[in-house]
C-alpha positions as CSV (number, residue, x, y, z in Angstrom):
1,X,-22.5,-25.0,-20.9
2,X,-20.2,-26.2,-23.6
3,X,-21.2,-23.6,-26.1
4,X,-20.8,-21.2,-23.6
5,X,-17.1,-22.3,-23.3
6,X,-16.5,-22.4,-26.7
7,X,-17.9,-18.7,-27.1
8,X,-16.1,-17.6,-24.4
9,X,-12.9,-18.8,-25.1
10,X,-9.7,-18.2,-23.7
11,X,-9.0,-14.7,-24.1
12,X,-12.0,-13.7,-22.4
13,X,-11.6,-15.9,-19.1
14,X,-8.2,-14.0,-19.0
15,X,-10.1,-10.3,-19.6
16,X,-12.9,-11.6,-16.8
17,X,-9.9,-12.3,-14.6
18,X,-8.2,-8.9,-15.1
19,X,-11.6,-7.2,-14.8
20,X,-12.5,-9.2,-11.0
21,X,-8.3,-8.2,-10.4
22,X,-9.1,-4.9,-11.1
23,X,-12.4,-4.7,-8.9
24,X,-10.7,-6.2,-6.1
25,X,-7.8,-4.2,-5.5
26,X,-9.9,-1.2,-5.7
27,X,-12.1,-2.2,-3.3
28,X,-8.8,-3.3,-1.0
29,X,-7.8,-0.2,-1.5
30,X,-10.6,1.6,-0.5
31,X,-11.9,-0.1,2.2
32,X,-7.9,-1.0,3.4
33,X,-8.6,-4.6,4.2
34,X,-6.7,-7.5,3.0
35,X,-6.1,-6.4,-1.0
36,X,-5.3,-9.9,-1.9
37,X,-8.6,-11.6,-0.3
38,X,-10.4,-9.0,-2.1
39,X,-8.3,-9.9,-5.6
40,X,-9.3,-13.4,-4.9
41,X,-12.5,-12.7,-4.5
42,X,-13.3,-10.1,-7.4
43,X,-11.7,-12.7,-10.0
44,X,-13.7,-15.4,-8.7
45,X,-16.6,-13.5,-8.5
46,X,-16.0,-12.4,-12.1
47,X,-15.4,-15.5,-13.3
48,X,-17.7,-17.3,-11.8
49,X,-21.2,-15.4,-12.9
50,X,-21.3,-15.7,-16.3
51,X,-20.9,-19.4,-16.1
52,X,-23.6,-19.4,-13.5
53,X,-25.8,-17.3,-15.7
54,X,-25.1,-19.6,-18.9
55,X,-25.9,-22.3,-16.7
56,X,-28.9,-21.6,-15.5
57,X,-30.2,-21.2,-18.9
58,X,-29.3,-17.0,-19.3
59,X,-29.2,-17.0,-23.1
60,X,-28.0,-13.4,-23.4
61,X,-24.9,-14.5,-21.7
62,X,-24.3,-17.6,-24.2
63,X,-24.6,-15.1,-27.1
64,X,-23.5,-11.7,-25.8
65,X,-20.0,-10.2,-27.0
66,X,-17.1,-9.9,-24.9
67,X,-18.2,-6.2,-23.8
68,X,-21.1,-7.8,-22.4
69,X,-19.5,-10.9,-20.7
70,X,-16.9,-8.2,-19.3
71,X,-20.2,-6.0,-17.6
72,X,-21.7,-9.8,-16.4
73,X,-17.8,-10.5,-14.9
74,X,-17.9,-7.3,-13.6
75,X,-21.4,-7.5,-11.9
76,X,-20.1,-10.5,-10.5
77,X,-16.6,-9.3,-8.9
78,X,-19.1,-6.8,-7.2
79,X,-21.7,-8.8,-5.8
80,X,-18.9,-11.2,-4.4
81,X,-17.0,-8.7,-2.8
82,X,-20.3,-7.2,-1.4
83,X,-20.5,-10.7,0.1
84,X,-17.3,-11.4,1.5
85,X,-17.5,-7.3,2.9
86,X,-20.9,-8.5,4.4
87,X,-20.0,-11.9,6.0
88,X,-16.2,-10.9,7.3
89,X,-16.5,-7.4,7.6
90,X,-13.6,-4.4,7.3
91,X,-11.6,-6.4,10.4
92,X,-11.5,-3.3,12.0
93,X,-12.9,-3.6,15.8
94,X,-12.7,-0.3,17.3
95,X,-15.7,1.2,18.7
96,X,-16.6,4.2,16.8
């Protein structure tokens, strides 16, 4: 996990954050719910699943450049937000 960190580095963490930013307003925007629950989530998600990757023993993660860590944060911000949409729904309650 270490070596993981120490490839990653800095910059990237800030590029995975823009990228799960970027994922999350869009989906905000487009399904109009709460853009900064969906922000939230899209960094952490992006964030979060290269570590978990790299942790549980990925090694294309640990060795991959940053275009690849970017598609992996990206992946992530997606499947999060599929996850939050799926638990807490749109919040919109009118019968269609």
């Amino acid at each position: 996990m270490e070596t993981f960190l120490d490839v990653v580095g800095g910059t990237a963490l800030v590029f995975l954050a823009l990228v799960g930013l970027v994922a999350g307003l869009v989906a905000g925007a487009i399904s109009g719910g709460n853009k900064l629950a969906y922000a939230a989530a899209g960094v952490a998600g992006a964030v979060l699943l290269p570590f978990v990757l790299a942790a549980l023993g990925a090694t294309f993660v640990v060795g991959a450049g940053l275009i690849l860590i970017l598609v992996v944060g990206a992946i992530g911000a997606i499947l999060l937000l599929a996850i939050v949409r799926a638990i807490f729904g749109s919040g919109d309650k009118r019968d269609i």
